[in-house]
Z-matrix of the N, CA and C atoms (Angstrom, degrees):
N
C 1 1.457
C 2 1.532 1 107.80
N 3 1.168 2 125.68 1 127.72
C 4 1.726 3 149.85 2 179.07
C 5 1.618 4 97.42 3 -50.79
N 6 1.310 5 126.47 4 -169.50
C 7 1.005 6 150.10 5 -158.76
C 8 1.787 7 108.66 6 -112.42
N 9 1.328 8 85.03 7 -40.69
C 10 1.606 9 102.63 8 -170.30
C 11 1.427 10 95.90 9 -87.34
N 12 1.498 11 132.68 10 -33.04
C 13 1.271 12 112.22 11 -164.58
C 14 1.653 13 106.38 12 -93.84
N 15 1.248 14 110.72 13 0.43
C 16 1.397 15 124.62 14 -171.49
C 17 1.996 16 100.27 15 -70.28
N 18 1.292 17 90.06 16 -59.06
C 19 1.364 18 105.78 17 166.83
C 20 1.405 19 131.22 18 -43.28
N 21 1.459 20 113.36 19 -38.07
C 22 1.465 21 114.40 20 -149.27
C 23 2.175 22 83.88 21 -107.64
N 24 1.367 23 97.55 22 6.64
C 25 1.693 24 98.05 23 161.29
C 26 1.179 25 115.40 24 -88.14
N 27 1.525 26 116.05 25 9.77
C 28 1.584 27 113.08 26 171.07
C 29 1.173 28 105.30 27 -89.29
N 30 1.594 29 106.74 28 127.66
C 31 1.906 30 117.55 29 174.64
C 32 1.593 31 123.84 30 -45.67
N 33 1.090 32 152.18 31 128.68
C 34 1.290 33 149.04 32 -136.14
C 35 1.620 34 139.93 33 -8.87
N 36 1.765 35 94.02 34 62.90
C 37 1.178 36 102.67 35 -160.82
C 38 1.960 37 89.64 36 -82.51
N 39 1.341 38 108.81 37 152.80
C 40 1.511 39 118.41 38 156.25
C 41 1.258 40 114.21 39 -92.00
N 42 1.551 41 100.38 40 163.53
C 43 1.403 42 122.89 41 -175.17
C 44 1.410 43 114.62 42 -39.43
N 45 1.835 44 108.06 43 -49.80
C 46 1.431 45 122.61 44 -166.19
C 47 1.331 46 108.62 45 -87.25
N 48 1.432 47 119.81 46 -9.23
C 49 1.047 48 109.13 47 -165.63
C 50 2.005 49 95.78 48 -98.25
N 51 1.479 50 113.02 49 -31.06
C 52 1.455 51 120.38 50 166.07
C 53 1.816 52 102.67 51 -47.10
N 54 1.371 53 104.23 52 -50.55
C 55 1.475 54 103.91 53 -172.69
C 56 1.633 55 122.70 54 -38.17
N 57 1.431 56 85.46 55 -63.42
C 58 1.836 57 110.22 56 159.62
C 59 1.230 58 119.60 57 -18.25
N 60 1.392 59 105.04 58 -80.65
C 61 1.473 60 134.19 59 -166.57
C 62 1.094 61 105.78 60 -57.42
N 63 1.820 62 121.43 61 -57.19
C 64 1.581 63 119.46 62 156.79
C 65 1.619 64 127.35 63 -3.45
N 66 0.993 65 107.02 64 -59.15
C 67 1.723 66 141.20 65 -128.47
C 68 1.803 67 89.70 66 -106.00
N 69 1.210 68 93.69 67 -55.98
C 70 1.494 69 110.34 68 -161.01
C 71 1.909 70 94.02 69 -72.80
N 72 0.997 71 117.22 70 -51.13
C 73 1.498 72 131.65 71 -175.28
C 74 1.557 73 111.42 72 -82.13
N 75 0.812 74 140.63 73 11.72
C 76 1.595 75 160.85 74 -179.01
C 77 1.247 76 110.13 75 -52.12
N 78 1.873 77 132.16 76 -52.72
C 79 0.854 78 135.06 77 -157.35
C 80 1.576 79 97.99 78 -122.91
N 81 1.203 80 129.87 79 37.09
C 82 1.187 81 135.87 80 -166.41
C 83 1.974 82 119.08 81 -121.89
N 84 1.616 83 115.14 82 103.59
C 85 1.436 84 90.18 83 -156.59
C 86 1.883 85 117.73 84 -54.60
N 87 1.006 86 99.20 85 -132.11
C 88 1.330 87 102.97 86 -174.69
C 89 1.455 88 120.24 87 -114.91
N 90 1.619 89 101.06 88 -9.07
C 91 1.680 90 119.64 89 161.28
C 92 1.243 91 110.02 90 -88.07
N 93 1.393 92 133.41 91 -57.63
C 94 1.578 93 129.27 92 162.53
C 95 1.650 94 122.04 93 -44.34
N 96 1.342 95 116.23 94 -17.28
C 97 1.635 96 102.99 95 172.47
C 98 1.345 97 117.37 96 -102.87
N 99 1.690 98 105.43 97 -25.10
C 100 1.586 99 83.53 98 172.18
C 101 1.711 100 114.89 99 -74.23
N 102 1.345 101 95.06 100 -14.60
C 103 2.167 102 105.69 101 159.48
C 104 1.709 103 85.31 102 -43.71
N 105 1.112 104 125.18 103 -77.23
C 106 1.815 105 121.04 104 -111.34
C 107 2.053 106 70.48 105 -93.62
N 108 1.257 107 122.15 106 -40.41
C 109 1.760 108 99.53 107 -175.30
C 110 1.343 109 110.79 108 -64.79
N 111 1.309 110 118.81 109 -24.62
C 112 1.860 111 104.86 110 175.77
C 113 1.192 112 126.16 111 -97.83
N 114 1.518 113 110.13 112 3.87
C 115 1.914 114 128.50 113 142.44
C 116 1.132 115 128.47 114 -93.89
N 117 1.520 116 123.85 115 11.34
C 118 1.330 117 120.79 116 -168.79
C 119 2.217 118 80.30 117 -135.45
N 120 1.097 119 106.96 118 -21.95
C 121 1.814 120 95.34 119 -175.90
C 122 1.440 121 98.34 120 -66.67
N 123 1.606 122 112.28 121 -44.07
C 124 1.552 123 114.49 122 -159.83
C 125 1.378 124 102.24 123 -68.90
N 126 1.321 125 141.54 124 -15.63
C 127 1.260 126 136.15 125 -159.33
C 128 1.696 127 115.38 126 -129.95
N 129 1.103 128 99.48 127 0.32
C 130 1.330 129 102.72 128 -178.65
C 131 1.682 130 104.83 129 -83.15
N 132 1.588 131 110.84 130 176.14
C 133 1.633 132 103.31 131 -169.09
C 134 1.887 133 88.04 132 -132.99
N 135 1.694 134 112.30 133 155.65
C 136 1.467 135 98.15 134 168.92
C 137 1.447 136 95.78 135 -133.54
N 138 1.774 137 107.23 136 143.22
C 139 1.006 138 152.22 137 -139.73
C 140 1.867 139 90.37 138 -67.45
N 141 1.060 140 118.30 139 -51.85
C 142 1.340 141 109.11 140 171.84
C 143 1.553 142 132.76 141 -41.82
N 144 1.833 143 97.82 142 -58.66
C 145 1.663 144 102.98 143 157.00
C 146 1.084 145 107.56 144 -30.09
N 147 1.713 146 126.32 145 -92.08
C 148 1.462 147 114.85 146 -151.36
C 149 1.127 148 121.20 147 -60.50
N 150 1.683 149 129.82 148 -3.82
C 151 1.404 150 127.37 149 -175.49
C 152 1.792 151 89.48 150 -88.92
N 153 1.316 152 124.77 151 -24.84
C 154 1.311 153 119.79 152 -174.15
C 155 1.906 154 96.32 153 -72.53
N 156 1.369 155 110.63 154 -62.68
C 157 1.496 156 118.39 155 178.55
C 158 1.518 157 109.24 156 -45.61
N 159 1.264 158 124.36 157 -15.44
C 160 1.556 159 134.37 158 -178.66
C 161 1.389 160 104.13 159 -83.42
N 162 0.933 161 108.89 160 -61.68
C 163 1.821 162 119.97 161 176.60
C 164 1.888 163 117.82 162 -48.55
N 165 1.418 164 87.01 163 -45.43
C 166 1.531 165 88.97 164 -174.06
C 167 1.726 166 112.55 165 -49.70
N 168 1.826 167 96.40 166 -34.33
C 169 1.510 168 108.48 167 -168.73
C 170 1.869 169 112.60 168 -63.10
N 171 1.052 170 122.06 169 1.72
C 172 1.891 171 133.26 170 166.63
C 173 1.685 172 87.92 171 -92.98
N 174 1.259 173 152.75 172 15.41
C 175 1.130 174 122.03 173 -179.00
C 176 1.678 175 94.24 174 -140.49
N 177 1.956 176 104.03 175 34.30
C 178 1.363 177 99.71 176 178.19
C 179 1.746 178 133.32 177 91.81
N 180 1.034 179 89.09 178 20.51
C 181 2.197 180 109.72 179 -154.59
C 182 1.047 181 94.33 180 -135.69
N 183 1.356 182 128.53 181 -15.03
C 184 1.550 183 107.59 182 176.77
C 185 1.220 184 142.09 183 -13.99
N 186 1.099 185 102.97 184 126.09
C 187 1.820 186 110.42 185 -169.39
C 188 1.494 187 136.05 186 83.62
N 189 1.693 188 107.47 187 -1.58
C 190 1.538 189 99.35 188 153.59
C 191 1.446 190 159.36 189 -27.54
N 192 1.547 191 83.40 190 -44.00
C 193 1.673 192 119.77 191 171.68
C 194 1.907 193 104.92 192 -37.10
N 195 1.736 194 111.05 193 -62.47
C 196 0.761 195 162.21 194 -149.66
C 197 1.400 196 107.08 195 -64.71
N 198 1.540 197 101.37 196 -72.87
C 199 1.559 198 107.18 197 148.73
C 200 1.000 199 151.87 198 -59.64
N 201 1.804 200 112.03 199 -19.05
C 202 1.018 201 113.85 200 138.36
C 203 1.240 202 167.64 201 -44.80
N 204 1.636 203 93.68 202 -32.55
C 205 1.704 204 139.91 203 -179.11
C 206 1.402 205 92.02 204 -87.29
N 207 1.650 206 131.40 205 -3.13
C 208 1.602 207 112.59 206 -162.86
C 209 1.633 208 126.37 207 45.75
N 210 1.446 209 108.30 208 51.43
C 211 1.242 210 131.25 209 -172.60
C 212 1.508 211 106.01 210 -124.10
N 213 1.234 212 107.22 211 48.31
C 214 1.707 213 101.99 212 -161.84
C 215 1.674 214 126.27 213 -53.21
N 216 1.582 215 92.89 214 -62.35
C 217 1.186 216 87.12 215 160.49
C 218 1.623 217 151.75 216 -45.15
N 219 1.303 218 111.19 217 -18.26
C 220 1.461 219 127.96 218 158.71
C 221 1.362 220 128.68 219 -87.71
N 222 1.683 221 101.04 220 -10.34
C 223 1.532 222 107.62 221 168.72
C 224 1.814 223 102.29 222 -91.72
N 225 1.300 224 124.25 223 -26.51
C 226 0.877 225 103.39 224 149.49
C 227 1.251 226 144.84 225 -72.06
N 228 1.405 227 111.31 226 -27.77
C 229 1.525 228 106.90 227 175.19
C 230 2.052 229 100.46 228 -58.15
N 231 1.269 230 90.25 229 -61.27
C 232 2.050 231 88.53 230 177.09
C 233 1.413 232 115.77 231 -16.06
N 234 1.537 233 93.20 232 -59.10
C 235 1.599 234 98.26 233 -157.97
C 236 1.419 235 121.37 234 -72.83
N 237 1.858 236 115.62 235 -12.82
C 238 1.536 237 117.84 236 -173.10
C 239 1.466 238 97.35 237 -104.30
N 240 1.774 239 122.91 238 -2.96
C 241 1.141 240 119.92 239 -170.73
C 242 1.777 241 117.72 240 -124.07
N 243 1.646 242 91.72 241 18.72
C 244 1.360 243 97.47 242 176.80
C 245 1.914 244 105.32 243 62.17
N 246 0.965 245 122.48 244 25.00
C 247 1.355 246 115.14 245 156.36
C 248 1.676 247 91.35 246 97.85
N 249 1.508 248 127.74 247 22.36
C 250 1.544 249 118.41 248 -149.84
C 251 1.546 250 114.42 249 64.78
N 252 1.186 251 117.89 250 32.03
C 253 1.856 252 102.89 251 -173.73
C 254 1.518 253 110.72 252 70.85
N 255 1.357 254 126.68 253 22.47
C 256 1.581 255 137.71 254 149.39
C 257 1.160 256 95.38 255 123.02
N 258 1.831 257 120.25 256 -39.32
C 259 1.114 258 133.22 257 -161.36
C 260 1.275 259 131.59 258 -53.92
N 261 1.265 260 118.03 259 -33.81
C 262 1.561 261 135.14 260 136.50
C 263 1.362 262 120.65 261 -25.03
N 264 1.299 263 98.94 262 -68.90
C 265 1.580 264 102.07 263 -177.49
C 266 1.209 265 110.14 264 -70.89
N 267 1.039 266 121.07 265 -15.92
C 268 1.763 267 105.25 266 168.25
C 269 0.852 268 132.60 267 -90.33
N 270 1.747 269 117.51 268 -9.41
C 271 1.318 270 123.15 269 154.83
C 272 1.509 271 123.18 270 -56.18
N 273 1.304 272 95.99 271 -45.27
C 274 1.975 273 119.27 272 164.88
C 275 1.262 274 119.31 273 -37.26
N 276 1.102 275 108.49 274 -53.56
C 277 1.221 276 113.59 275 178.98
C 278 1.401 277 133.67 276 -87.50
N 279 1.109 278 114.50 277 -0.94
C 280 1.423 279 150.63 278 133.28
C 281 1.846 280 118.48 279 -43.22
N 282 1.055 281 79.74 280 -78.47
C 283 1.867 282 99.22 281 177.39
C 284 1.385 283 111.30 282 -91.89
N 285 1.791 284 127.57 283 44.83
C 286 1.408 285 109.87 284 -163.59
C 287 1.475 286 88.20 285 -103.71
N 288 1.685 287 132.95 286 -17.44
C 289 1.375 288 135.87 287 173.69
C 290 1.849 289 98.12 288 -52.03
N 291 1.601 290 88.31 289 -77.90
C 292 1.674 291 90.78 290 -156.50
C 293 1.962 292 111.36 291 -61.58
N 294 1.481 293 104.98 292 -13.30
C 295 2.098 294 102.74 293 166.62
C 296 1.743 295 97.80 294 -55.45
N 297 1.677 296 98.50 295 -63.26
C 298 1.588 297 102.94 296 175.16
C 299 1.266 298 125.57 297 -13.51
N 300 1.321 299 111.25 298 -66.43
C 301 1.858 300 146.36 299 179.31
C 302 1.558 301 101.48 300 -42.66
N 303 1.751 302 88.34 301 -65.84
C 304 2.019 303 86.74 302 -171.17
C 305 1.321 304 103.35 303 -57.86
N 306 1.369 305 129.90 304 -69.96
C 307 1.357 306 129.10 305 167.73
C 308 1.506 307 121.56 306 -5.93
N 309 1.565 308 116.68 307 -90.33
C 310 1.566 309 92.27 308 -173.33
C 311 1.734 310 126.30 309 -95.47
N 312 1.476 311 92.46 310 47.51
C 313 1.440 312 112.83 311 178.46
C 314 1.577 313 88.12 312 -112.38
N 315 1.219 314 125.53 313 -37.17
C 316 1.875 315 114.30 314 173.20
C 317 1.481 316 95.51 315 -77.23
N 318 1.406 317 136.34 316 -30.36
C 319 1.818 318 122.21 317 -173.89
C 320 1.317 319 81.14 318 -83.21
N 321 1.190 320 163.69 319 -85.55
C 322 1.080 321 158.27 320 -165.41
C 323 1.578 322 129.21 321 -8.77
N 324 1.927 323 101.45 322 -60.93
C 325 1.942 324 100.92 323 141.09
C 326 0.931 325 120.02 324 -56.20
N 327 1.468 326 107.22 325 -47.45
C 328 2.156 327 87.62 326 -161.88
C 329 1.153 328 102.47 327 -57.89
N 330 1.890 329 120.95 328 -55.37
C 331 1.829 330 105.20 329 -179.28
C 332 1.545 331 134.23 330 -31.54
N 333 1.633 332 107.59 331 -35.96
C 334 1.140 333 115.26 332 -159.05
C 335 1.902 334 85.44 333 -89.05
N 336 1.328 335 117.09 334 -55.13
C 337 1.742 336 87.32 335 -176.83
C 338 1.271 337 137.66 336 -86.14
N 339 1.847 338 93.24 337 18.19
C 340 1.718 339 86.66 338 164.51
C 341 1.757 340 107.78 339 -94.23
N 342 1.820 341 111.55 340 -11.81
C 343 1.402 342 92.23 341 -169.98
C 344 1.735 343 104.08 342 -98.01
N 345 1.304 344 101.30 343 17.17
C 346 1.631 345 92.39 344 179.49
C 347 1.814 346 96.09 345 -128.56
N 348 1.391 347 123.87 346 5.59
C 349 1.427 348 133.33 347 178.74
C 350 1.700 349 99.71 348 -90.38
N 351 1.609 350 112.81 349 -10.96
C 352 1.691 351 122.03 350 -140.86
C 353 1.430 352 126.86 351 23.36
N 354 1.830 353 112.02 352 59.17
C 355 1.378 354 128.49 353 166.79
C 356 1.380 355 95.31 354 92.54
């Protein structure tokens, strides 16, 4: 199995986010990436969840999203502030693709320097 198809066995990975991973995994043999895809599958987040965890926050939950993302402190601010007065969360939900993005573009390093740091 290729490099590329190793990758594209991650469960709802996107185009851009394959691009990434490409790029990012380049110099990585073929024992170290299936390392970094079965540390980077478990930790990665998909973009639907948090728009679902976004939604929940109009029904009083504010700030799940948040905690999810390991953003605690802003899931707390969400959660004692009603999302900012919803307004928050609708920014969220707005930007719940590209939070997604930053997200497993930071699991994305850490995978890669714990499997080339060896843990």
């Amino acid at each position: 199995m290729n490099n590329r198809n190793i990758l594209m066995s991650i469960q709802g990975i996107t185009p851009e986010e394959l691009m990434y991973l490409q790029h990012a995994t380049a110099t990585l043999s073929e024992e170290q990436l299936k390392s970094f895809v079965f540390l980077y599958s478990g930790k990665r987040k998909n973009a639907q969840d948090i728009m679902l965890f976004t939604l929940i926050g109009f029904l009083g939950f504010a700030g799940i999203q948040r905690f999810v993302l390991n953003q605690v402190a802003m899931g707390v601010i969400y959660f004692l502030t009603l999302g900012f007065c919803w307004i928050g969360t609708i920014v969220d939900i707005i930007n719940h693709k590209s939070m997604t993005d930053e997200y497993n573009q930071r699991m994305a390093r850490e995978s890669l320097n714990m499997v080339m740091g060896g843990f």
